[in-house]
C-alpha positions, 0 to 999 in steps of 0.5 A: 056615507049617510051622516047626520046632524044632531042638535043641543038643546042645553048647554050641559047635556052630553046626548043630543035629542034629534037628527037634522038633514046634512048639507050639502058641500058648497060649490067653493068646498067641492072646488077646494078639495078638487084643487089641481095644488093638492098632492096625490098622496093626500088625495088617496086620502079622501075616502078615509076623512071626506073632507067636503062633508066635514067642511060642509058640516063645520060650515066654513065658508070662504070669507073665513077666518079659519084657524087650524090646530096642529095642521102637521104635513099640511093635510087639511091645509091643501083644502084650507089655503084654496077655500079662503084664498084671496077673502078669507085667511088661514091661520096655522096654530101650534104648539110650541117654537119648533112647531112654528118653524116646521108650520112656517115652512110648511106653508112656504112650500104651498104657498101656491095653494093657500096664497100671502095671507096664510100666517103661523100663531102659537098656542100655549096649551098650558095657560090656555093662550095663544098669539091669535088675537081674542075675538077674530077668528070665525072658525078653529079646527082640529083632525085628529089632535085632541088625544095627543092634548089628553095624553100629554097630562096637564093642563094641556087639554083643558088649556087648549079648548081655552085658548081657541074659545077665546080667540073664537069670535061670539056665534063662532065654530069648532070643529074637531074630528077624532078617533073615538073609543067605545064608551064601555072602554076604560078611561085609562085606554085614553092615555095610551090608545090614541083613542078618546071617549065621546064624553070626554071631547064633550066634557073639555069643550063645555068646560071651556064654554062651548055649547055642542051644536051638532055631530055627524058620523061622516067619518065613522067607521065600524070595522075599527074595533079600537083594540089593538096593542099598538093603538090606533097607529096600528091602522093606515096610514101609519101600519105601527105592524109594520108588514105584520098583518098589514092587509088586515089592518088596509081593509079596515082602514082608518079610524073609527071617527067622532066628528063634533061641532061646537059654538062658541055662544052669542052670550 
């Protein structure tokens, strides 16, 4: 799928100016997705998320220090743990102590894959911290996260983008992916739609102190019209229809998705 880069060139600008050439995934991320340790379940994935492209786009890099937001079943973290194995290290966040418990067994059930060095932290989204010390990692991810932060209400949302721009070192990445709503759409679709406007995502990120390096739409996909009345669950792989118009909703597949890039400056 043709994807593409585009550059900031101030801080507070919501539109970027010009399209850059993609890069192309590393040999040690082409190796990391086709890990024998990957289930087949996730693989069958892959046409959906394009995991190399994405990885390749938020350029990380095995040496990492790479924190993952809310890593769930462990998707991205079967490509994560292989990438940084053995130079690098990989840090599932999340967002409370049961979360904890849920990720701490997670990882203890692929430890294969994402090797000893592979540790849980926590995040407080509501005050913005986090166990991760300031400063260390070089990269923060998230997939698919960032709505269920702004439908929380709060300070959650606000408090996260915080959190990982402080534990971000200077020059650092992040990287997030989300299922994005139509800019015509009416801001209240976002708290009930899992769906999130562009200009919302970049709007958290720039309040936090991040700068937008680049977008790509590797993950877009245009036969997602983002109107359904169950929202996004509609779509695979969780078919919120259960049967009822499940091969309609195959075909489209999943999410339409922005795929945003931000650093955290040198100052």
């Amino acid at each position: 799928m043709r994807h593409h880069f585009l550059c900031l060139a101030a801080a507070t600008a919501l539109v970027a100016p010009a399209a850059l050439p993609a890069q192309a995934p590393s040999a040690a991320i082409k190796a990391a997705v086709a890990a024998p340790t990957r289930t087949p379940a996730n693989l069958a994935r892959d046409r959906y998320r394009h995991p190399a492209q994405t990885l390749a786009f938020f350029g990380v890099k095995p040496t990492d220090t790479v924190v993952e937001f809310s890593p769930a079943g462990g998707w991205y973290t079967e490509i994560l743990g292989p990438l940084v194995n053995g130079k690098g290290r990989y840090i599932a966040l999340v967002g409370s102590a049961k979360g904890a418990d849920s990720a701490t067994k997670m990882l203890e059930a692929k430890r294969a894959a994402v090797g000893p060095a592979a540790t849980v932290a926590t995040m407080d989204a509501a005050a913005g911290t986090s166990t991760v010390p300031a400063n260390s990692a070089d990269v923060v991810l998230t997939f698919r996260n960032i709505h269920n932060l702004t439908m929380g209400g709060g300070a959650n949302a606000a408090g996260a983008f915080k959190a990982w721009f402080a534990m971000l070192k200077p020059g650092g990445t992040l990287g997030i992916v989300e299922h994005r709503l139509p800019a015509a759409r009416p801001a209240t679709d976002e708290k009930t739609s899992g769906y999130l406007k562009r200009t919302t995502v970049v709007a958290l990120a720039q309040a936090a102190g991040f700068r937008l390096a680049g977008e790509s739409e590797v993950n877009a996909n245009r036969k997602d019209k983002a109107d359904y009345p169950k929202g996004v669950w509609t779509l695979p792989p969780n078919y919120a229809e259960g049967d009822t118009d499940r091969a309609k909703y195959a075909a489209i597949g999943e999410s339409d998705r922005m795929t945003l890039k931000f650093v955290k400056p040198r100052r």
